[in-house]
Structure formats: C-alpha cells, structure tokens
C-alpha positions in Angstrom: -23.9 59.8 -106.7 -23.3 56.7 -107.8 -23.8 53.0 -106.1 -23.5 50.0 -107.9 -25.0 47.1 -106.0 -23.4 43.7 -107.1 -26.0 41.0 -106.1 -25.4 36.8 -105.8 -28.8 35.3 -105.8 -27.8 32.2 -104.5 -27.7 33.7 -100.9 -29.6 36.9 -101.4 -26.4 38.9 -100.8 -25.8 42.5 -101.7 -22.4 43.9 -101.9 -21.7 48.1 -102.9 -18.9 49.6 -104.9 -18.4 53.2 -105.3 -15.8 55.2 -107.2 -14.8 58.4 -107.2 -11.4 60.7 -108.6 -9.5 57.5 -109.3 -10.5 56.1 -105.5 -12.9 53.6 -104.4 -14.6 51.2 -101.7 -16.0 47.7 -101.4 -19.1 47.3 -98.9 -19.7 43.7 -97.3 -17.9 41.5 -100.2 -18.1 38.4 -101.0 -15.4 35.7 -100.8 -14.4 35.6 -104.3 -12.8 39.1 -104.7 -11.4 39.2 -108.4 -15.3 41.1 -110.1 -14.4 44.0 -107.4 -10.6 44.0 -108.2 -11.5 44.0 -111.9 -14.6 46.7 -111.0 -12.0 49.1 -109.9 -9.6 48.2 -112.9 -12.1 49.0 -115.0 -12.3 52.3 -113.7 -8.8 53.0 -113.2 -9.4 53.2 -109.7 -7.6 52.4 -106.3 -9.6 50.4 -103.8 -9.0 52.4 -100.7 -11.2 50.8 -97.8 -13.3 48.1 -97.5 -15.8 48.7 -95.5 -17.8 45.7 -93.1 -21.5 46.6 -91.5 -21.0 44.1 -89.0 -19.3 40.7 -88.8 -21.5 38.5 -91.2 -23.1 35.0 -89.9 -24.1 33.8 -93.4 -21.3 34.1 -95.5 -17.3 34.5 -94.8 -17.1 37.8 -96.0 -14.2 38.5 -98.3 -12.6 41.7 -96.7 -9.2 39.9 -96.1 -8.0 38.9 -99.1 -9.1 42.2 -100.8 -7.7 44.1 -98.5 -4.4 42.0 -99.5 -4.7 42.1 -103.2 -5.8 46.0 -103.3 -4.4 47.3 -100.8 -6.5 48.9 -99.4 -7.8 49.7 -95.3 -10.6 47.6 -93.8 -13.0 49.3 -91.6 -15.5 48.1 -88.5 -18.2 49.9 -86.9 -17.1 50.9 -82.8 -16.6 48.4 -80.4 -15.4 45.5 -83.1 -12.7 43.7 -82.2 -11.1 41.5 -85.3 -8.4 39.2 -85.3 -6.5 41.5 -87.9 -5.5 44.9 -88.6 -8.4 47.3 -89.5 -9.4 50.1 -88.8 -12.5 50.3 -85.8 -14.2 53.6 -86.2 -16.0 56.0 -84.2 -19.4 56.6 -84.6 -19.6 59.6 -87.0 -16.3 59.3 -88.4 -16.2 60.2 -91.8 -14.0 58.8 -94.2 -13.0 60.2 -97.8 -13.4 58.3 -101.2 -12.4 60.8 -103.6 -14.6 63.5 -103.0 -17.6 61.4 -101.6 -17.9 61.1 -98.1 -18.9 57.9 -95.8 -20.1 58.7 -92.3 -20.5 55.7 -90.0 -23.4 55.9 -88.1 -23.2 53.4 -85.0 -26.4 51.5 -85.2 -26.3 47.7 -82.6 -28.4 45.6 -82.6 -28.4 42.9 -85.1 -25.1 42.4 -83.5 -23.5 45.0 -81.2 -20.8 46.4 -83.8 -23.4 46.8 -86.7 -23.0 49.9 -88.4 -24.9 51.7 -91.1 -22.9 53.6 -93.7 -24.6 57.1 -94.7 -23.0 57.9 -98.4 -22.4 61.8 -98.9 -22.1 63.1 -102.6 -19.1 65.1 -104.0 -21.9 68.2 -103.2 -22.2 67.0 -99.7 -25.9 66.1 -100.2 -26.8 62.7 -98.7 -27.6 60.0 -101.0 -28.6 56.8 -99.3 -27.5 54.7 -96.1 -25.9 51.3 -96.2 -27.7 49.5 -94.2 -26.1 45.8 -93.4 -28.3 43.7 -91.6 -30.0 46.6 -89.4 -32.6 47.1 -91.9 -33.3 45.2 -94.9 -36.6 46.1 -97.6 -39.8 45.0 -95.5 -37.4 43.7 -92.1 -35.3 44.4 -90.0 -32.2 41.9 -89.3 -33.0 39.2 -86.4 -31.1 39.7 -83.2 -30.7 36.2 -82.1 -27.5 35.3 -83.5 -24.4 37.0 -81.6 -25.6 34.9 -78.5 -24.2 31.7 -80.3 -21.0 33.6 -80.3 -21.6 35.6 -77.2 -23.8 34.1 -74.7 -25.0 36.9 -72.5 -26.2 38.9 -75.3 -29.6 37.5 -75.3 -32.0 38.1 -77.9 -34.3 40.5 -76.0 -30.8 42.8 -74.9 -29.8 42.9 -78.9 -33.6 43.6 -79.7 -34.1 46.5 -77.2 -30.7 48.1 -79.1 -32.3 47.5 -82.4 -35.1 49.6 -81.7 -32.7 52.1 -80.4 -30.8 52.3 -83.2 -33.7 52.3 -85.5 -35.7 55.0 -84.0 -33.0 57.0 -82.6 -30.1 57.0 -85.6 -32.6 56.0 -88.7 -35.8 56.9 -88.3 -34.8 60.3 -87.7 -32.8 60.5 -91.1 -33.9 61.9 -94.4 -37.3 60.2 -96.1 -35.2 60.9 -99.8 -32.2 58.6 -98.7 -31.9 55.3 -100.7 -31.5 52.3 -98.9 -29.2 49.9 -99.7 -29.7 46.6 -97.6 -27.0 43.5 -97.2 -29.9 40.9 -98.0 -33.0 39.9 -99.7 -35.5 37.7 -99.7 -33.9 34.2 -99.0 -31.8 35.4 -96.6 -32.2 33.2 -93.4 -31.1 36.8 -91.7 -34.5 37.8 -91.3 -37.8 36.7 -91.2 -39.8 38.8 -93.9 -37.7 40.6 -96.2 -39.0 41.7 -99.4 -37.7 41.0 -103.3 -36.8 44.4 -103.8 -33.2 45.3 -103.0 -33.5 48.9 -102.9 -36.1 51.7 -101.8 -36.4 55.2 -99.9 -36.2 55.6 -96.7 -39.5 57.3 -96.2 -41.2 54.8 -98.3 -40.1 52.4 -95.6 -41.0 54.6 -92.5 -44.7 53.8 -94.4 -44.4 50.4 -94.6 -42.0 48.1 -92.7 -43.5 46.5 -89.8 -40.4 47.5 -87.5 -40.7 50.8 -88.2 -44.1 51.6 -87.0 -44.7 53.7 -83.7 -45.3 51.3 -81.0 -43.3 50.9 -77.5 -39.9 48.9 -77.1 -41.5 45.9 -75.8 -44.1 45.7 -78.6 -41.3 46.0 -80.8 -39.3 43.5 -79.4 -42.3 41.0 -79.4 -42.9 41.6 -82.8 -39.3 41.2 -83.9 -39.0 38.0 -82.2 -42.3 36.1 -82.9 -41.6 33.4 -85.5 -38.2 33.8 -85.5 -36.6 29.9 -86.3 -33.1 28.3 -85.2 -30.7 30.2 -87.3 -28.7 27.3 -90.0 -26.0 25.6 -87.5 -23.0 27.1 -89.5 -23.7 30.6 -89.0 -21.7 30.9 -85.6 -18.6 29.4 -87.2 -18.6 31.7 -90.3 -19.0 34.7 -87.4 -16.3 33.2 -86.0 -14.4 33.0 -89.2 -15.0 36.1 -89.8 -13.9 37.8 -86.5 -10.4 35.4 -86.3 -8.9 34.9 -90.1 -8.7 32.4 -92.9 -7.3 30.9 -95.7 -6.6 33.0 -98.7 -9.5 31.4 -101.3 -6.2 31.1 -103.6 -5.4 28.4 -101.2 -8.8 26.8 -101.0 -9.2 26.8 -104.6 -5.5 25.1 -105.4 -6.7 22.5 -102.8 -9.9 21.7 -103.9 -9.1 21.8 -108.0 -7.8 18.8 -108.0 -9.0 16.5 -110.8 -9.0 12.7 -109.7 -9.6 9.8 -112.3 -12.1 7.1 -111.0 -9.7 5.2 -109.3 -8.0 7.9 -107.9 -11.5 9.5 -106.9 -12.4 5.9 -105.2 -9.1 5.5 -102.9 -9.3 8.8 -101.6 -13.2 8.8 -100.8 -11.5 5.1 -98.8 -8.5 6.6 -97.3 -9.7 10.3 -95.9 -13.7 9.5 -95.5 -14.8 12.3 -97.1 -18.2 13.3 -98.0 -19.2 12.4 -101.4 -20.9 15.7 -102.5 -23.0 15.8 -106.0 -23.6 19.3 -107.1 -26.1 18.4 -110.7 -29.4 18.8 -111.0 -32.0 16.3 -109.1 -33.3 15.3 -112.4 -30.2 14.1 -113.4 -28.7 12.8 -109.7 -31.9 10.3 -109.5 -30.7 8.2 -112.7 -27.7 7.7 -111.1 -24.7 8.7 -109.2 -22.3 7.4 -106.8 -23.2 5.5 -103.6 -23.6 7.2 -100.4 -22.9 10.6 -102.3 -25.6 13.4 -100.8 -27.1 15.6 -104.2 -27.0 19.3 -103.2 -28.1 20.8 -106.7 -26.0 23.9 -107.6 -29.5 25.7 -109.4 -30.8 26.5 -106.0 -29.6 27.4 -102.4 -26.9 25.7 -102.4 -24.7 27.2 -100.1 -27.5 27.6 -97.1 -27.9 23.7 -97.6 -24.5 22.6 -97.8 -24.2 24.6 -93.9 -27.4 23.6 -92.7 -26.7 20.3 -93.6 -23.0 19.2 -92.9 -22.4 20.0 -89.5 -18.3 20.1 -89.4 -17.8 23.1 -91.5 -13.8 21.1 -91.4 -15.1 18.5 -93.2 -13.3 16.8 -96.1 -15.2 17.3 -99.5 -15.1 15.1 -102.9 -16.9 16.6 -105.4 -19.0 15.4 -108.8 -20.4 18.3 -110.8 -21.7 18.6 -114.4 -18.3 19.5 -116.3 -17.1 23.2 -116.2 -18.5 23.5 -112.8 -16.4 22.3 -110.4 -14.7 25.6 -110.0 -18.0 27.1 -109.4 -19.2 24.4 -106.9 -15.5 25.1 -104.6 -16.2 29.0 -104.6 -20.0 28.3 -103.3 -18.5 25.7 -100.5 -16.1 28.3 -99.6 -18.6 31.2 -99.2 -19.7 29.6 -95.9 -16.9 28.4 -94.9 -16.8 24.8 -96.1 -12.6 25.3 -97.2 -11.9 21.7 -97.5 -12.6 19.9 -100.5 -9.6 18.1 -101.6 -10.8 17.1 -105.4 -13.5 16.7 -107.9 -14.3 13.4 -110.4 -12.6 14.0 -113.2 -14.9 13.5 -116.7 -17.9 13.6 -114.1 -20.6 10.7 -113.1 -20.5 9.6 -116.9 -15.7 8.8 -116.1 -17.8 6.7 -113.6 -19.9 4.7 -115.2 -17.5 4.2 -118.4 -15.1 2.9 -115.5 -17.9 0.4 -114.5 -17.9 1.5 -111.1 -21.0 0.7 -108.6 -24.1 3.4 -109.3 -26.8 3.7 -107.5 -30.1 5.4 -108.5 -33.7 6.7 -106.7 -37.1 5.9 -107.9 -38.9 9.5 -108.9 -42.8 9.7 -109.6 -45.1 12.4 -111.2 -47.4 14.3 -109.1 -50.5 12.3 -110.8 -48.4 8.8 -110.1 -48.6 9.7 -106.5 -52.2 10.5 -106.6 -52.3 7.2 -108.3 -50.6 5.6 -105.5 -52.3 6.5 -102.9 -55.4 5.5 -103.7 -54.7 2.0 -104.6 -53.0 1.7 -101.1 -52.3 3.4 -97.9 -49.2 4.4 -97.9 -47.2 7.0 -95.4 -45.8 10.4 -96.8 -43.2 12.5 -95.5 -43.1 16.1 -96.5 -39.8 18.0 -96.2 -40.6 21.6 -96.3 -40.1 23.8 -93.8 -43.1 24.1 -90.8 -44.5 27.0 -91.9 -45.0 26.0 -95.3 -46.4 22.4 -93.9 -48.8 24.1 -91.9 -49.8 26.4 -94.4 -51.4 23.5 -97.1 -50.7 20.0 -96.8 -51.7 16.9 -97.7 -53.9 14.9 -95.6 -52.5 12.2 -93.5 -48.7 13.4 -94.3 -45.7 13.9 -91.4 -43.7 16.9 -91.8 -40.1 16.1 -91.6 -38.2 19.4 -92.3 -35.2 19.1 -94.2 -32.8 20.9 -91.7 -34.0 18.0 -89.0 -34.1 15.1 -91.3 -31.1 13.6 -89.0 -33.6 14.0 -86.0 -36.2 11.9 -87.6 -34.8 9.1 -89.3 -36.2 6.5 -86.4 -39.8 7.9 -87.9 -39.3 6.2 -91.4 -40.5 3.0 -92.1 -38.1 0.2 -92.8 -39.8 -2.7 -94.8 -42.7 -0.6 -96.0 -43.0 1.6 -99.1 -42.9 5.5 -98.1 -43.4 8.8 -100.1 -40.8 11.6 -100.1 -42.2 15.2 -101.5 -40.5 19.1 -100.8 -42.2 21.8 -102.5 -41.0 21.1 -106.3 -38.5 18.7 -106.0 -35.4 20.0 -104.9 -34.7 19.2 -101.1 -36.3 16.1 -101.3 -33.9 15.1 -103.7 -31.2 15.9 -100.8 -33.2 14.0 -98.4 -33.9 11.2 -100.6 -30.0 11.1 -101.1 -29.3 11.5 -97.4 -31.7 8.4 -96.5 -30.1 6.5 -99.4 -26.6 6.8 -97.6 -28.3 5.9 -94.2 -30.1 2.6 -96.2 -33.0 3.5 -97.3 -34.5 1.8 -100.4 -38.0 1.8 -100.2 -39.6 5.0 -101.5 -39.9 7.0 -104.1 -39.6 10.5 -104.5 -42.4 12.9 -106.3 -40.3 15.3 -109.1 -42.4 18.9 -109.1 -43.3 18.4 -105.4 -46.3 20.2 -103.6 -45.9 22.7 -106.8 -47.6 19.9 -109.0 -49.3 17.8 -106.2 -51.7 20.7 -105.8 -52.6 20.6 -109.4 -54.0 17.3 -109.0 -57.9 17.2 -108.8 -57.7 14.1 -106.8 -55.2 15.2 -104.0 -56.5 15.3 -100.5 -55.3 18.5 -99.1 -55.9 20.5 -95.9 -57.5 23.4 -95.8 -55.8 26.8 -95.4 -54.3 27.3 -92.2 -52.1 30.6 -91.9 -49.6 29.8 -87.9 -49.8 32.5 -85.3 -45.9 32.6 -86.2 -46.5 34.2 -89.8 -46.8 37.8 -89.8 
C-alpha cells in the first residue's frame, strides 16, 4: 500500500494522500489545496473524502475549500460537530477508496473527536494508522488545548482519555503497522516529538515515554509535566476550523495587491495596519521601514506571526524580498492571519529610491559582545525560550522570552546601552524590531546568537543545568 506523506517544514506538518482505482483521499491538509488537487490529476484520480483526525489548533486546515474544488466528502471522527456539511463517523466505520479500506478508530483525548485512521490494503492486510495528534514519533499530542475552546474539559479529563485511547484502541494494534503522525519536531503540539516522521508501531511500544506500562495517574503526570502555554492563536484557528472561512482564493486576491510607495504609505496612515517584513534579519537590520516588525520567512514563521500578533483580524502590509509576497500571504493565512490588504511594490529598495524615512538596528559579532562586556558592565537580555535559558546561559543575563516580550518591556533600560541575543539570531531580530516600534534605540543586537557566543573563549557562561520540566 501506498502513502505518500506531503510534509511543510515550516510548521512540522504532515498531510497523507492515497490513491487507489482512479479514487483517492486527502488526510489533515493544508490551506493551500492546489499540490493535492494536482496530486490527484496526476494520477487521474477523483478525490473522494477528505479525511480530518481532529479539529487542528495550529493550522486552519484546508478541508473546505478541497472539498469545494474536488468534490469530494469531508469526514470527522464521532461526536464532532462542524459548522458545515461532513460526514461525522462512527467509530469503526469503514470507508472505501478504491479497493483500500479506512477504518476510523475513535481515539479522544488530544481533543475529544480525535480519531486515528487505520489504512487497510487492497488484500485487506493492515498497513499503518494515521495517527493525528494522538501519537506523534517519541510523543504523544498534549491535552491542554480544547479547554481554551471548551472550558470544562480540563487537562487532567482529556489526559485520563488519552491513556484510554492509547492503551485500549493502539497499544493493542499490530507492532508491523506504520505510523503516520500529523507533526514533527517543532510542533508546539507536543512537548518531545522526535525528527523522524514515520516508524512502526512496535518500535514505538519500545520507546515512547507515553507508551510505557505505568498507571493512569502516572501517565497523566508524566504527560502534563513541562507542558508550556500553548501560542495565543491556537484557540481561534480551532475555532476557525469548527465554524468556516474564507475561500484562500479570496484571501489571496485581497492581500496581492501591489502598492507603490506612496500608495503603501497612505494606507499603512489610513487603516493602521501592521507593517510586517518577511526578509532575512541580516538584511532587515540595514534597513527597513519604521515601526515595521521583521518576521523572517527562513524560519517559523507562521508560529511567530500567531504568537506574536494577538488579533488574528488584524490588518496586514507586507515587504518581502521580490517573488515572495505570494508565499509570505499563504504562510499568514495558514494560521489564520486572512487580512493582509497589500505588499510594497519593488520591495524595501521602491523605498529607499522613493527617499522615504528608513530606519536601521545596530548588529554585533559574538566576539564584539565579548569585547563589550568586558570594557563595561552592561545588561543583557536573552530571548530564548526558559528552557533553553536555564539550560546554558550567560552569567549576569535576564531571560526575556520572546512570546512575553510585551510583558517585559518596563524591564529594559531607557537611557542605558543594553544587549539583545536569541539562540543564532533570528528572534532577536523580531524582538529587536518590536522594541524599535515601542522606541527603543539603545542596543545592539548579537547576529549568530548563543550559537556563536558559546564559541567565545572569553564568555562567562553558567554551568549546565538540565529543569525538572525537561524529560
């Protein structure tokens, strides 16, 4: 039997096709539907469900409009309840795609409609399970995010049906079966998962943590110990996902909509909306427009842009490297953010040929910091996450995570000279931009972060620690 698993890096997402006798189905897709339409073309094939594990937090899935354009029959798990016509299965249901068969397999506890898929071959020999976010490669999916929909499912409830699930509709399945997991590592949908994307079943019976013999309580300890806040947009992409929206044909004629420099100007005036820089840091630190924020499309872009702009309605005015724009409005709309309204036509370089204000940040090498620092005393913010703070730091530094920058602004020092650092350069580049926007001028910002701080003889770091938190 055949899977093909169509990965996206960017937020360690895994959707499935499979295709057989001129019939197919879509697990979990993404927003941007045309690579499964043209999968499917390509094989001369009718798309005939689409199939959803569980109503994603993460991502606004793209089951609506592929449902639309193929025509084909979306499926839930039991005891979903969308905002839209699909079908809401019973546990062990099967459904037909060609001659393979899908069974779903009822399995709550990430959220209480999660459902694993188990994939039947044309022989009727079981292949592999899609899993969702009930069991990912080293993990198991956290069960603390359905209470920001649903407040009286409390973590511990969702965790004691997790371990249900897992020992009473998975663990008892075949050790040969494949597993085929929504996520990887990256994914801020658990707390562990591995790099791999794929493995057996029995080889993770051996060795995922949540699969070991121990007692309910154990296991619901274990899954919630050093679980963080989940990123603030995930309930509203749930919520998107449950209710409706916009076609992405709409969102994309919306958003692709070249402005000159003038034009660009007047509209960031008349609506107020966010100025949002999408090039590299490297490049965003020699200049760029005032009081834009620089979230870099090379890295997680889309788990920063929800993290970090609260009002997923938010107006958007984008500046990208050219050629990129279109890529930067799919990645907004992935989680949810549907609203930019234009991009800089020409790019920063229209802007400065325009002679329009530019602003700039001041970025240091790893040894320049060292440097620095010894000729003076000066304060240093790092901006990676706790874990990694408390892991290795340097001496005498505050950790200021990213994702709670906006809490500790009254920390930073006004008329005195400060020192920004992530772990090589990337979110402090979004912090330094975010602090430029609030007034900020006096720091500078260390290009290769921690990464080449810790190659520095002379850098006073702490010694090991490894948190309680950290399995």
């Amino acid at each position: 039997m055949k899977v093909e698993q169509i990965y996206t890096g960017c937020i360690a997402h895994a959707a499935y096709y499979i295709e057989n006798n001129g019939e197919a189905a879509v697990f979990d897709p993404l927003r941007e539907v045309g690579p499964y339409l043209e999968r499917a073309q390509k094989d001369n094939a009718k798309i005939k469900y689409v199939f959803e594990t569980h109503f994603h937090a993460d991502f606004v899935s793209g089951h609506l409009d592929l449902a639309k354009k193929s025509g084909g029959e979306i499926v839930y798990g039991p005891t979903a309840k969308p905002g839209f016509d699909a079908i809401v299965a019973e546990d062990n249901q099967l459904f037909k795609v060609g001659d393979y068969t899908v069974k779903v397999i009822h399995t709550p506890g990430h959220t209480m409609e999660s459902t694993t898929y188990l994939l039947i071959d044309e022989n009727g020999n079981e292949h592999g399970i899609i899993t969702g976010d009930t069991l990912f490669i080293g993990d198991v999916g956290r069960p603390d995010l359905a209470q920001h929909v649903i407040e009286d499912l409390t973590e511990r409830k969702l965790a004691s049906h997790l371990y249900d699930s897992l020992h009473n509709k998975i663990l008892p399945l075949s050790d040969d079966l494949i597993v085929y997991p929504n996520h990887g590592a990256g994914s801020a949908c658990g707390k562990m998962m591995s790099k791999e994307t794929t493995d057996t079943l029995g080889n993770q019976k051996k060795t995922n943590y949540a699969l070991q013999p121990m007692e309910k309580e154990e296991f619901i300890d274990k899954l919630l110990d050093g679980l963080t806040a989940p990123p603030a947009y995930f309930p509203k992409n749930v919520l998107m996902n449950i209710q409706g929206y916009e076609s992405l044909d709409e969102v994309m004629h919306r958003g692709h909509q070249p402005l000159s420099p003038e034009a660009f100007e007047a509209a960031a005036n008349e609506t107020r909306a966010l100025i949002l820089d999408t090039r590299h840091a490297d490049v965003f630190k020699e200049g760029f427009i005032p009081n834009s924020i620089n979230i870099g499309l090379d890295s997680n872009f889309a788990m920063w842009v929800g993290e970090l702009i609260p009002d997923i309605k938010q107006q958007i005015l984008l500046v990208t490297d050219e050629g990129k724009e279109e890529e930067s409005i799919i990645r907004l709309a992935r989680v949810g953010y549907d609203h930019a309204i234009g991009f800089l036509k020409g790019g920063f370089s229209a802007w400065k040929s325009a002679n329009k204000e530019v602003d700039s940040i001041d970025r240091i090498t790893a040894a320049e910091m060292v440097q620095m620092t010894k000729e003076k005393d000066v304060q240093i913010f790092d901006v990676r996450k706790k874990s990694e703070f408390d892991s290795h730091h340097l001496v005498g530094a505050e950790n200021t995570p990213l994702n709670q920058l906006n809490e500790f602004i009254a920390t930073f020092p006004k008329n005195e000279t400060f020192i920004l650092h992530c772990a090589g350069g990337y979110r402090s580049m979004i912090a330094a931009s975010m602090l430029k926007a609030r007034g900020f001028d006096n720091f500078v910002d260390v290009s290769g972060g921690f990464n080449d701080i810790k190659e520095q003889k002379e850098a006073k770091l702490t010694d090991y620690v490894c948190p309680s938190t950290m399995l």
